[in-house]
Backbone as ProteinMPNN parsed JSONL, in Angstrom:
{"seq_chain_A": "XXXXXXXXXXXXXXXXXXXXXXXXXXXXXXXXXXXXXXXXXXXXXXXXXXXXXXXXXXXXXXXXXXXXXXXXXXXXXXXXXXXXXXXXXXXXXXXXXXXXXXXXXXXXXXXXXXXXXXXXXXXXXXXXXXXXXXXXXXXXXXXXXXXXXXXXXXXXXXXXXXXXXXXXXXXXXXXXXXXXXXXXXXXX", "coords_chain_A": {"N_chain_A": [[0.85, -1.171, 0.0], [0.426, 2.262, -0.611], [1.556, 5.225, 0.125], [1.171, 7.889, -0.824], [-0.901, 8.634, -3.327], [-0.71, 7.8, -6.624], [-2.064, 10.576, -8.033], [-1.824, 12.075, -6.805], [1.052, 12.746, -6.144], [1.336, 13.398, -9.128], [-0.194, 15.722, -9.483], [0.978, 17.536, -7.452], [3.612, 17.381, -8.401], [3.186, 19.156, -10.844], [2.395, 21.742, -9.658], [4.899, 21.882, -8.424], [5.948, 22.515, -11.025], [4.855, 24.323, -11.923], [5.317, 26.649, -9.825], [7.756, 27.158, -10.332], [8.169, 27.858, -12.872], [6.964, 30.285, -12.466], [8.709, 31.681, -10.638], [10.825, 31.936, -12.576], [9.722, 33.517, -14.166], [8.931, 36.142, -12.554], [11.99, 36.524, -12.15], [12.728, 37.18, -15.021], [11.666, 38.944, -15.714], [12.212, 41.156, -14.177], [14.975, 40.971, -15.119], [14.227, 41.773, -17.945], [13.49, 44.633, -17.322], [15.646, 45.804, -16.241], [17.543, 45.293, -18.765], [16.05, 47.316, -20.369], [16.817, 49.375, -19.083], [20.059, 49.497, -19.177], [19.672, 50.126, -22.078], [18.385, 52.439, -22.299], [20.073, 53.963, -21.203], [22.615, 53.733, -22.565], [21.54, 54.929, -24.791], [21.123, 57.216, -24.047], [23.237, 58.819, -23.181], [25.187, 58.47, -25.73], [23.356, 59.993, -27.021], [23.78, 62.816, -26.079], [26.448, 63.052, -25.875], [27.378, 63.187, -28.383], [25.849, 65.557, -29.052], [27.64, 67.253, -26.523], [30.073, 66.792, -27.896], [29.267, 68.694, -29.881], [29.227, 71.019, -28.616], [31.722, 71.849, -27.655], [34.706, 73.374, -26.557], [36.37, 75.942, -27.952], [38.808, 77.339, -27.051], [41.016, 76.819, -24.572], [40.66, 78.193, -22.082], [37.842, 77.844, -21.618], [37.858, 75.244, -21.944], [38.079, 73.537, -19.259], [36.236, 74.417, -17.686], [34.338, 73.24, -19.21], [35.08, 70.358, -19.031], [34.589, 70.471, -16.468], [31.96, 70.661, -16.018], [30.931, 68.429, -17.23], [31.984, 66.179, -15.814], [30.477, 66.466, -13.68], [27.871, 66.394, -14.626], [28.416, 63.921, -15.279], [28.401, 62.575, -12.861], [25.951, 63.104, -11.511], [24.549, 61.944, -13.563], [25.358, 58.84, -12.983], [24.485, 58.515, -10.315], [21.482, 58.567, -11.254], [21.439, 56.375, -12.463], [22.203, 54.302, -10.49], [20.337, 54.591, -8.656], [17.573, 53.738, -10.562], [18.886, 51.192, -11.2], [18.839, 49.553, -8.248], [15.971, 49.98, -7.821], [15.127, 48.51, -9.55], [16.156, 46.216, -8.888], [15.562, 45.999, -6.308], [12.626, 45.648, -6.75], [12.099, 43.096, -8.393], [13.47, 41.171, -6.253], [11.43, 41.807, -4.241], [9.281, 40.541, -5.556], [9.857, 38.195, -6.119], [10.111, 37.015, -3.779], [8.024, 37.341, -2.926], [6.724, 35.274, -4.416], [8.054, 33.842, -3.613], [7.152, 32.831, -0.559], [4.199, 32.59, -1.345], [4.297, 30.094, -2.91], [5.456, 28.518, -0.686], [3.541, 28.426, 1.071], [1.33, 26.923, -0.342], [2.845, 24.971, -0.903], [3.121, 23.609, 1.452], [0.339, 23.295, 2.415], [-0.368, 21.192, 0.592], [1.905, 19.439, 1.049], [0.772, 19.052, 3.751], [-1.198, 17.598, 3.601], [-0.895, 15.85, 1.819], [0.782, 14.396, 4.422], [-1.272, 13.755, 6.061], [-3.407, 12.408, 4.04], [-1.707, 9.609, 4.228], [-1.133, 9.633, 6.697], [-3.683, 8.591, 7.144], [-4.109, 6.534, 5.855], [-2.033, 4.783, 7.059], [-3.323, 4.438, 9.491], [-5.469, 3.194, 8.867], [-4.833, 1.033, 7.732], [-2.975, -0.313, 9.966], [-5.149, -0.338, 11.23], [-6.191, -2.645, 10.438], [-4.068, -4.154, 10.266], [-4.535, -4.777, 13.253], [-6.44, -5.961, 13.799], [-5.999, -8.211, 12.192], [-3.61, -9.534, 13.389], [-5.097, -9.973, 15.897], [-7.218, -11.816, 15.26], [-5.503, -13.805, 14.076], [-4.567, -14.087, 17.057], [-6.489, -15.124, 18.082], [-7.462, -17.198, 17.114], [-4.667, -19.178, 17.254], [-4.852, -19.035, 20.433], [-7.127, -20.36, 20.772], [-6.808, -22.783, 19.153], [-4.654, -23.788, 20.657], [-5.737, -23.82, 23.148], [-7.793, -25.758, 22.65], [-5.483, -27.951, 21.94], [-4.471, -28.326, 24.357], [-7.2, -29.246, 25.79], [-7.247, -31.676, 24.406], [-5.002, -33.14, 24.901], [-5.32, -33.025, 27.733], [-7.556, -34.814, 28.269], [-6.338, -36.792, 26.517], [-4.72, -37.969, 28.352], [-5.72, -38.32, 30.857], [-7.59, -40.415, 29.798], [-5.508, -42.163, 29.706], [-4.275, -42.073, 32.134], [-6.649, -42.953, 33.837], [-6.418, -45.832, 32.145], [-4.656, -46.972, 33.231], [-4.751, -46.3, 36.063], [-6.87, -48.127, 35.87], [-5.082, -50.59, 35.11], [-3.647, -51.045, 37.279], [-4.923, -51.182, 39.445], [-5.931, -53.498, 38.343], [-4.429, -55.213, 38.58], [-3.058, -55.129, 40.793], [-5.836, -56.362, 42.173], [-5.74, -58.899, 41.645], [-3.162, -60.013, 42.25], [-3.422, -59.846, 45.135], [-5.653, -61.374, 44.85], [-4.455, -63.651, 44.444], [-3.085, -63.655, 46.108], [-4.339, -64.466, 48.5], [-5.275, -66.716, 47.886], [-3.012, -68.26, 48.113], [-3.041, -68.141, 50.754], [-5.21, -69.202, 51.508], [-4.391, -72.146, 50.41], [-2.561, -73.708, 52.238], [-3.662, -73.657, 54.693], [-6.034, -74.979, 53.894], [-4.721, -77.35, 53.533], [-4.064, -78.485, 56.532]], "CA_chain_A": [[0.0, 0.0, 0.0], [1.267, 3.3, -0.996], [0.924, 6.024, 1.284], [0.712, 8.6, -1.696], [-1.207, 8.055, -4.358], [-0.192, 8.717, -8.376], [-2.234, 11.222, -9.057], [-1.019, 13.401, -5.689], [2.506, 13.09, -6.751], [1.149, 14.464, -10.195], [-0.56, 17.308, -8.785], [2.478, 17.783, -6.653], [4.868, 17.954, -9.356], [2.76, 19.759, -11.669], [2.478, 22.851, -8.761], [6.269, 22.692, -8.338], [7.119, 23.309, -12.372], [4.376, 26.096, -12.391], [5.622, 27.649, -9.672], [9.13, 27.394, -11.01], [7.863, 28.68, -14.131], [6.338, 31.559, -11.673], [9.767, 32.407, -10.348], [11.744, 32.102, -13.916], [8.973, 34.783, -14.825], [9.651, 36.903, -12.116], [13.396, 36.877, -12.162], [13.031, 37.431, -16.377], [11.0, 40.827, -16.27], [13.518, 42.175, -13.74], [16.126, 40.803, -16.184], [13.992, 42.856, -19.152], [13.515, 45.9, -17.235], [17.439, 46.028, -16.157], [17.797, 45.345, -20.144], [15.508, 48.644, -20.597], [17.768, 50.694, -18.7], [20.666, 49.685, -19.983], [19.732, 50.486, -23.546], [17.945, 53.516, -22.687], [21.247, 54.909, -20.471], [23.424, 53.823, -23.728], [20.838, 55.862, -25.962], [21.019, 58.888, -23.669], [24.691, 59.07, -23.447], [25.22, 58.387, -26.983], [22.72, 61.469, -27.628], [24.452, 63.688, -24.956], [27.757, 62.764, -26.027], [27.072, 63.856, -30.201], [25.848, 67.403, -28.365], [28.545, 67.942, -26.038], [31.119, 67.368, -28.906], [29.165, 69.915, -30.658], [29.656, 71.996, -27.896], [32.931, 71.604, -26.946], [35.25, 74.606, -26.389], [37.256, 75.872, -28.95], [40.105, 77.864, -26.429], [42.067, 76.182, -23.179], [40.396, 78.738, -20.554], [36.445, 77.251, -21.628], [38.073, 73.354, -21.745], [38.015, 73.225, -18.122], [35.235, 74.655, -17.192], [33.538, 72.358, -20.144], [35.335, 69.283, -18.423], [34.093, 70.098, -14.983], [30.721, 70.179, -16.258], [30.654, 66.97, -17.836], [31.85, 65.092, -14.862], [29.373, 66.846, -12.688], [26.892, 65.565, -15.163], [28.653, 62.17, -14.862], [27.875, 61.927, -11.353], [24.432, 62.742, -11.46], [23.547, 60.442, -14.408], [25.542, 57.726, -12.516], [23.628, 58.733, -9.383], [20.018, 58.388, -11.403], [21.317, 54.996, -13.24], [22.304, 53.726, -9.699], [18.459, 54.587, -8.318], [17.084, 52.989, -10.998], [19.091, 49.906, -11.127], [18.448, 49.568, -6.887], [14.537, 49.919, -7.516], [14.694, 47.592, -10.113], [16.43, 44.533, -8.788], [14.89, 45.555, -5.457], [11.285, 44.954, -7.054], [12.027, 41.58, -8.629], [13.741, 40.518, -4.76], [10.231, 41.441, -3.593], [8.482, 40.111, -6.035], [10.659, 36.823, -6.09], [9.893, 36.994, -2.224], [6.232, 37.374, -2.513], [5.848, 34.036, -4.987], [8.288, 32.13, -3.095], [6.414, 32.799, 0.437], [2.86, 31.956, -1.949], [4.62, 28.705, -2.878], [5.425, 27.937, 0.337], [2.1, 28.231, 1.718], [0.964, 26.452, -1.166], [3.429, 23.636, -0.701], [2.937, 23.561, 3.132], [-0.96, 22.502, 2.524], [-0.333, 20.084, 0.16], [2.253, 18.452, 2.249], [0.302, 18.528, 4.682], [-2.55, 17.011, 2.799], [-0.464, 14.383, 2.048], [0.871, 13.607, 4.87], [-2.816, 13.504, 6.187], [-3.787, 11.046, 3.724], [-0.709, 9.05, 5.144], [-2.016, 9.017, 8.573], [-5.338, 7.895, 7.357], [-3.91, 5.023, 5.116], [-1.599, 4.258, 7.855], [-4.282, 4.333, 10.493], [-6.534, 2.225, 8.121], [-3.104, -0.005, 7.687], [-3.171, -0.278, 11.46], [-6.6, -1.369, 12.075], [-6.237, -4.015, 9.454], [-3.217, -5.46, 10.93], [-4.686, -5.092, 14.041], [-7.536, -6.883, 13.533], [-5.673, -9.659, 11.856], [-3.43, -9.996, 14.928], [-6.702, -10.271, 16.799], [-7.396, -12.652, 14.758], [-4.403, -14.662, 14.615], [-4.15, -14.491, 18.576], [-7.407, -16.039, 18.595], [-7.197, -19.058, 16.412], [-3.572, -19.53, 18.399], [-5.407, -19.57, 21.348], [-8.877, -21.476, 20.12], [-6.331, -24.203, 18.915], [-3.573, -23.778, 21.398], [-7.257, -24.42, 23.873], [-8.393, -27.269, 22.28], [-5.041, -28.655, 22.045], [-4.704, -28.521, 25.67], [-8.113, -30.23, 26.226], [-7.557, -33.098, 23.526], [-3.753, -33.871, 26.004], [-5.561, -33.484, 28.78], [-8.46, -35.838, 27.924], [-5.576, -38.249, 26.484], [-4.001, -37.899, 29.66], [-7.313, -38.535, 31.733], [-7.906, -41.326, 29.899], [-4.259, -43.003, 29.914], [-4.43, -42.098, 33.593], [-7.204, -44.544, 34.093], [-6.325, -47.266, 32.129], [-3.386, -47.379, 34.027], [-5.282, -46.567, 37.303], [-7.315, -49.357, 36.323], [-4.909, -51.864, 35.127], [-3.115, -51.148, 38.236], [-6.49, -51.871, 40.242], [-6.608, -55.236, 38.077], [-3.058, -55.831, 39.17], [-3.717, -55.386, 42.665], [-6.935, -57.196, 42.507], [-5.17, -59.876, 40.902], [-2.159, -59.919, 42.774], [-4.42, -60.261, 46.222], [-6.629, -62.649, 44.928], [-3.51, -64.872, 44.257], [-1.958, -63.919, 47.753], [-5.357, -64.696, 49.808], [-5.575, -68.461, 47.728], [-1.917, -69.099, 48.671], [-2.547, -68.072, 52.272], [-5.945, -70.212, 51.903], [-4.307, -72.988, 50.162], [-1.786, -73.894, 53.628], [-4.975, -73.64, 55.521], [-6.462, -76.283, 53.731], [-3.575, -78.538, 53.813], [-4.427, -78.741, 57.592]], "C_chain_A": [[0.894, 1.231, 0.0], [0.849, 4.51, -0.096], [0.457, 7.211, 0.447], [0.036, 8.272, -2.802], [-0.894, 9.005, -5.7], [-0.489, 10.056, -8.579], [-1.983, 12.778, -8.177], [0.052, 13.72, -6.321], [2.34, 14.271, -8.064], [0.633, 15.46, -10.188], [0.764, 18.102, -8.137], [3.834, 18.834, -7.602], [4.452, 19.153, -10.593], [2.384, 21.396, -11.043], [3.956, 23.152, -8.6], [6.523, 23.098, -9.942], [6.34, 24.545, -12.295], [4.757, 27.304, -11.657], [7.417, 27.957, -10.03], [9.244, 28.341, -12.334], [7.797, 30.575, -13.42], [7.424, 32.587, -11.148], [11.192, 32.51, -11.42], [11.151, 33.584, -14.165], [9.061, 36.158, -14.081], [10.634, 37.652, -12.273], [13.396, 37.51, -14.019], [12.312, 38.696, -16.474], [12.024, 41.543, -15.325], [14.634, 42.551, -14.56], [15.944, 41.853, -17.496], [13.963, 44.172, -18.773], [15.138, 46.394, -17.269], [17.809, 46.421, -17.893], [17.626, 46.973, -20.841], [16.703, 49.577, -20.238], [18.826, 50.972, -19.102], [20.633, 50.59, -21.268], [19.181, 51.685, -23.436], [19.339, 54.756, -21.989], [22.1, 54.943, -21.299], [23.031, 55.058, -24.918], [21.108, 57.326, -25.804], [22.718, 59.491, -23.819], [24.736, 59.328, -24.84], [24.86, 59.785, -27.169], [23.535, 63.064, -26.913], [25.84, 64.165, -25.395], [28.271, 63.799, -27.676], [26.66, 65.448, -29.366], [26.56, 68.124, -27.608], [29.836, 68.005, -26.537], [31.189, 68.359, -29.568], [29.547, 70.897, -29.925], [31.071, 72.313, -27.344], [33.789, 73.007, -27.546], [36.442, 74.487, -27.356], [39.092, 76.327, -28.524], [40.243, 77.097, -25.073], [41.234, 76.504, -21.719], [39.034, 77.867, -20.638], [36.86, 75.711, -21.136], [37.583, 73.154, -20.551], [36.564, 73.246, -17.43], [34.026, 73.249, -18.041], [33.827, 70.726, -19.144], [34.828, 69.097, -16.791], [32.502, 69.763, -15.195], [29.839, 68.97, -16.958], [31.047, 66.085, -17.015], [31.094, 65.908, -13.649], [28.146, 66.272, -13.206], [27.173, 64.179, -15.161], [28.18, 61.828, -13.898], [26.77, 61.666, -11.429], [23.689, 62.03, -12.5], [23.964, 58.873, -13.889], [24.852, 57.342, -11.389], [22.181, 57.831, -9.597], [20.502, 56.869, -11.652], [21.288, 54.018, -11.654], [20.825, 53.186, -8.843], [18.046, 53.566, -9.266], [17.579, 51.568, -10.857], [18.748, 49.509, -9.261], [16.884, 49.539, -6.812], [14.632, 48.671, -7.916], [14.95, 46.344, -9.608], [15.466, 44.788, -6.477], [13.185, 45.296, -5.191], [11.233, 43.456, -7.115], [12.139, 41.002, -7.065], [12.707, 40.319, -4.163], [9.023, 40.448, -3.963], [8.584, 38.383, -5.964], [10.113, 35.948, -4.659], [9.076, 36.632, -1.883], [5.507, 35.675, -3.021], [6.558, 33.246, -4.285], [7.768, 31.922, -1.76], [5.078, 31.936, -0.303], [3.355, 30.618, -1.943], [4.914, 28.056, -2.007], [4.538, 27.144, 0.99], [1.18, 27.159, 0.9], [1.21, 25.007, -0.836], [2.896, 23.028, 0.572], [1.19, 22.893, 3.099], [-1.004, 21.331, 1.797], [1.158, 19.35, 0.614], [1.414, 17.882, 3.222], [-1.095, 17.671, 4.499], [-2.114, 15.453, 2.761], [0.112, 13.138, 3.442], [-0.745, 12.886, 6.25], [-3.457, 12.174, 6.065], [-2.913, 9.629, 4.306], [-0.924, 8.729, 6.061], [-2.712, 8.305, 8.601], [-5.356, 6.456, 6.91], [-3.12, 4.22, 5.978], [-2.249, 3.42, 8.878], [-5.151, 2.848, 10.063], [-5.655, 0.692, 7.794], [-3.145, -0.647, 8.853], [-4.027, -1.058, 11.981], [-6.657, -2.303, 11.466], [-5.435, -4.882, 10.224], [-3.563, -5.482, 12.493], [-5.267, -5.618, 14.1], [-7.235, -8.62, 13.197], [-4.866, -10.545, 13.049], [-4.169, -10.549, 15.699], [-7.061, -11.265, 16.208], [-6.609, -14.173, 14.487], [-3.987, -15.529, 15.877], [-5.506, -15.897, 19.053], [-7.534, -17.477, 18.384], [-6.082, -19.477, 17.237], [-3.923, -19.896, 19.464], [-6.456, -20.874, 21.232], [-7.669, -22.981, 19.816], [-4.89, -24.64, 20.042], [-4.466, -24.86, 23.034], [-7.324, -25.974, 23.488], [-6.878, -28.413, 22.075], [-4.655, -29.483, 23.444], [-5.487, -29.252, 26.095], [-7.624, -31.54, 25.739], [-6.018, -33.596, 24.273], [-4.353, -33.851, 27.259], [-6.626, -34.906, 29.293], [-7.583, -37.312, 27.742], [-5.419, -38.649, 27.759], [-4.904, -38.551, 30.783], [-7.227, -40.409, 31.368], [-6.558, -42.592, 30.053], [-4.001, -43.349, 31.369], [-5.328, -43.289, 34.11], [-7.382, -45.486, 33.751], [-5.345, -47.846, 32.908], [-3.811, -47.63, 35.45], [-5.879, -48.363, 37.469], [-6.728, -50.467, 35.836], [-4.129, -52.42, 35.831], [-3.778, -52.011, 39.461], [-6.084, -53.245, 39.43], [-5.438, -56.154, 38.332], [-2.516, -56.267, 40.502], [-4.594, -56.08, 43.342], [-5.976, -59.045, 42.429], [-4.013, -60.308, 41.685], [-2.605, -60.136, 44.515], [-5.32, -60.99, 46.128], [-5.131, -63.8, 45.127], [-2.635, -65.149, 45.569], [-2.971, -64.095, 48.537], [-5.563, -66.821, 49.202], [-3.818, -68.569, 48.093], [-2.392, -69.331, 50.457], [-3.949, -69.145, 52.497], [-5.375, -71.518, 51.336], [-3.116, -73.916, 51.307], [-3.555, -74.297, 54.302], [-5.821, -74.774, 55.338], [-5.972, -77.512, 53.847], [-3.946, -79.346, 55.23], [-5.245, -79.152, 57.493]], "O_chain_A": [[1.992, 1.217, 0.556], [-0.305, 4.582, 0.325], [-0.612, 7.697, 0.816], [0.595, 7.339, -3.378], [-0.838, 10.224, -5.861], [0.324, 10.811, -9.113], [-1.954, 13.951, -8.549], [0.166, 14.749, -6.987], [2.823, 15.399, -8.158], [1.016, 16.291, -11.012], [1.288, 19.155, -8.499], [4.452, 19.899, -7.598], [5.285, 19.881, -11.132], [2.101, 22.255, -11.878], [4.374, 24.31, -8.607], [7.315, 24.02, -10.132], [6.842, 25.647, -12.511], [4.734, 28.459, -12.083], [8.012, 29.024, -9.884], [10.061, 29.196, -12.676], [8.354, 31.613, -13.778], [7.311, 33.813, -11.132], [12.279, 33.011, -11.134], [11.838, 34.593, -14.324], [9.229, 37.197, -14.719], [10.637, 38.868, -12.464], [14.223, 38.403, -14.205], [12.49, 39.427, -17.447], [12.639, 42.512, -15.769], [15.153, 43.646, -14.774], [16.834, 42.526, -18.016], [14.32, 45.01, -19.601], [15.677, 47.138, -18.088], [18.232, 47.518, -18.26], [18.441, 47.637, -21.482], [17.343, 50.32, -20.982], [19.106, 52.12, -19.443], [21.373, 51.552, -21.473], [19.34, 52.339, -24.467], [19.471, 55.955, -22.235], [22.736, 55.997, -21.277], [23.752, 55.776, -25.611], [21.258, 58.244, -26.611], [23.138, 60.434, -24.49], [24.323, 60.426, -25.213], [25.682, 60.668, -27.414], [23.676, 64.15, -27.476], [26.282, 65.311, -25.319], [29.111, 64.67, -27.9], [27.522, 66.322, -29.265], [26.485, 69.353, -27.647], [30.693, 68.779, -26.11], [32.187, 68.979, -29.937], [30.239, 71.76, -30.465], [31.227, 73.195, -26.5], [33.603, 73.549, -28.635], [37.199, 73.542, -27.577], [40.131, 76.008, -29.101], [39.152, 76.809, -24.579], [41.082, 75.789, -20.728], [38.958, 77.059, -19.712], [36.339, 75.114, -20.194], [36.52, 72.534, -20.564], [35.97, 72.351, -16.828], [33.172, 72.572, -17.469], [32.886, 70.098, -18.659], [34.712, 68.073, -16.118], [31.919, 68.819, -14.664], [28.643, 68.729, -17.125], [30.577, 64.971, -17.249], [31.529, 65.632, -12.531], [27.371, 65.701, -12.439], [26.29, 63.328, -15.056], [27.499, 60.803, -13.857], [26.298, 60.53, -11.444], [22.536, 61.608, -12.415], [23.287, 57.883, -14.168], [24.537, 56.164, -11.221], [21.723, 56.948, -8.872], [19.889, 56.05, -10.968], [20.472, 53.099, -11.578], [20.392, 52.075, -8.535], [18.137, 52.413, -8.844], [16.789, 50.73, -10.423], [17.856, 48.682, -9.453], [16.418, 49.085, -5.767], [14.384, 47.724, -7.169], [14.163, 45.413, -9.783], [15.021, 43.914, -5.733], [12.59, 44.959, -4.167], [10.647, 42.701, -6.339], [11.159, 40.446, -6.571], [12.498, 39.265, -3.563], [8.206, 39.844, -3.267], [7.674, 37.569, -5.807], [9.829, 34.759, -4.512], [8.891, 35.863, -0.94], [4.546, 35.055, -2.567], [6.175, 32.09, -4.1], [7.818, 30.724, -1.483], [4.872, 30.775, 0.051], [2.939, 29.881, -1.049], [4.768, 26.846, -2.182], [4.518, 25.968, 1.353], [0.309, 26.565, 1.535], [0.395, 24.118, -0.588], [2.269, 21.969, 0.579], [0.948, 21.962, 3.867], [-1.644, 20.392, 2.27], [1.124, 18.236, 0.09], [1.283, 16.696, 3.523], [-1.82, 17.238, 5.395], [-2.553, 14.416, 3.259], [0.021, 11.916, 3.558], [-0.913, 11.878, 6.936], [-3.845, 11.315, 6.857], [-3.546, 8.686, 4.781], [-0.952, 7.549, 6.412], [-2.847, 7.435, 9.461], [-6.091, 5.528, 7.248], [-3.286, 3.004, 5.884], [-2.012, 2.248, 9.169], [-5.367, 1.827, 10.716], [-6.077, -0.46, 7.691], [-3.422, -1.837, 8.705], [-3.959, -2.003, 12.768], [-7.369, -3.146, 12.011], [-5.764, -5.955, 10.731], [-2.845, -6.256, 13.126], [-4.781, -6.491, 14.818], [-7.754, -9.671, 13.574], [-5.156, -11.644, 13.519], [-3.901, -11.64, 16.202], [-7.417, -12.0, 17.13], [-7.053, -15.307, 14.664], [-3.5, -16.65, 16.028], [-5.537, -16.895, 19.773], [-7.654, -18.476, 19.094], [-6.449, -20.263, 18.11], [-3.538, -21.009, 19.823], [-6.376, -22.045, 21.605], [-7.876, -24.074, 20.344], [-4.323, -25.732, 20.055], [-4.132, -25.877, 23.642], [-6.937, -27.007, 24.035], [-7.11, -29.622, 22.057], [-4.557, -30.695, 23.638], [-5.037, -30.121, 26.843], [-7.56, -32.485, 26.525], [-5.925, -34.813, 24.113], [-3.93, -34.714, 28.027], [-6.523, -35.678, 30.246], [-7.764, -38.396, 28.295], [-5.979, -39.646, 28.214], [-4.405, -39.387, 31.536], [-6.965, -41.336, 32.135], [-6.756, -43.733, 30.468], [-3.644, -44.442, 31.809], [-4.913, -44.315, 34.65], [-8.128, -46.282, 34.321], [-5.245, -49.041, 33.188], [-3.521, -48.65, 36.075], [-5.691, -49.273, 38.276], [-7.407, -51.491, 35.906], [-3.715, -53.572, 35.701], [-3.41, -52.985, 40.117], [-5.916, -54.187, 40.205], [-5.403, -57.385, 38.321], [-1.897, -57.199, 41.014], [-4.53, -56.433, 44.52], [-5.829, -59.967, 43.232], [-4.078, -61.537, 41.667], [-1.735, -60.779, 45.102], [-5.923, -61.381, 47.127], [-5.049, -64.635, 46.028], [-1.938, -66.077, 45.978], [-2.597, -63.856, 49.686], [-5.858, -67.801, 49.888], [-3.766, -69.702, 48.571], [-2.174, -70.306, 51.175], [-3.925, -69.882, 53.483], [-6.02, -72.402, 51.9], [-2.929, -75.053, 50.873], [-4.264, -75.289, 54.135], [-6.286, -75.454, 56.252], [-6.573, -78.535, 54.173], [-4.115, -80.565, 55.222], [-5.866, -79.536, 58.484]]}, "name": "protein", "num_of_chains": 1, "seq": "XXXXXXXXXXXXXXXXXXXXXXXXXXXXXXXXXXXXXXXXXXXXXXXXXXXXXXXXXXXXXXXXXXXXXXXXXXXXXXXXXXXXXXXXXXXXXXXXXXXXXXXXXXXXXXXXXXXXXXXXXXXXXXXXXXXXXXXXXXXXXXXXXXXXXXXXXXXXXXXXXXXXXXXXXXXXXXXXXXXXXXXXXXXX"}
């Protein structure tokens, strides 16, 4: 007897690929948004980059000033890219978070479902072989009983053929010692 049955297991397994599926799908839109940003932080640069060549200073004293203002703008576009990438992977984490708690809870009842049914087939396992035990003990006894009577009965009756072929030995054995002691007697 199986304590699970087939078509649990296949329920079973067919809840873990979906939610596997559930947390591929997750982790892969984080993966596409990240993708987004990338390509849209390559695009902006790129565009930024073609306009601040155009702009770029033609004498020594502007250079500088031009160069401070392009890594001041570095910062703060590395700043925003940093925000964004930090929302983004800390959405998916939650999100990742949220289906693998659901699947938990999920799992956690159908475990416990199963091991449920388990108990019950056990239980039902249980009373069977207890029963048969019970059953077993009894015939063991019932014939263990009656074997007892049918030796004691032998016994009974072996007892008094013996009693009595002791008696017919004794009878017998005193008849033959009262005619000796009368056959003297007569002699006289």
């Amino acid at each position: 007897m199986f304590l699970i049955s087939p078509q649990q297991v296949a329920a079973f397994q067919k809840a873990k690929f979906q939610g596997w599926m559930s947390l591929t799908d997750k982790y892969m839109d984080g993966f596409q948004k990240l993708t987004q940003l990338n390509v849209q932080t390559v695009r902006t640069l790129i565009s930024e980059n073609v306009g601040e060549a155009k702009l770029a200073p033609e004498n020594e004293s502007d250079a500088s000033e031009w160069q401070s203002n392009l890594l001041k703008q570095f910062q703060e576009k590395s700043a925003s890219y940093s925000r964004h990438f930090y929302a983004i992977v800390s959405a998916t984490g939650e999100d990742v978070v949220r289906e693998a708690q659901s699947q938990v809870a999920s799992y956690g009842g159908q475990v416990n479902e199963v091991f449920k049914t388990a108990v019950e087939n056990a239980s039902a396992a249980s009373e069977k072989a207890a029963a048969a035990v019970e059953t077993n003990l009894k015939q063991a006894t019932s014939a263990s009983l009656d074997a007892t009577a049918n030796a004691a009965d032998s016994l009974a009756k072996e007892t008094q053929s013996n009693v009595s072929a002791a008696g017919n030995a004794v009878k017998t054995g005193a008849d033959t010692a009262i005619q000796s002691v009368n056959k003297p007697n007569q002699k006289h």
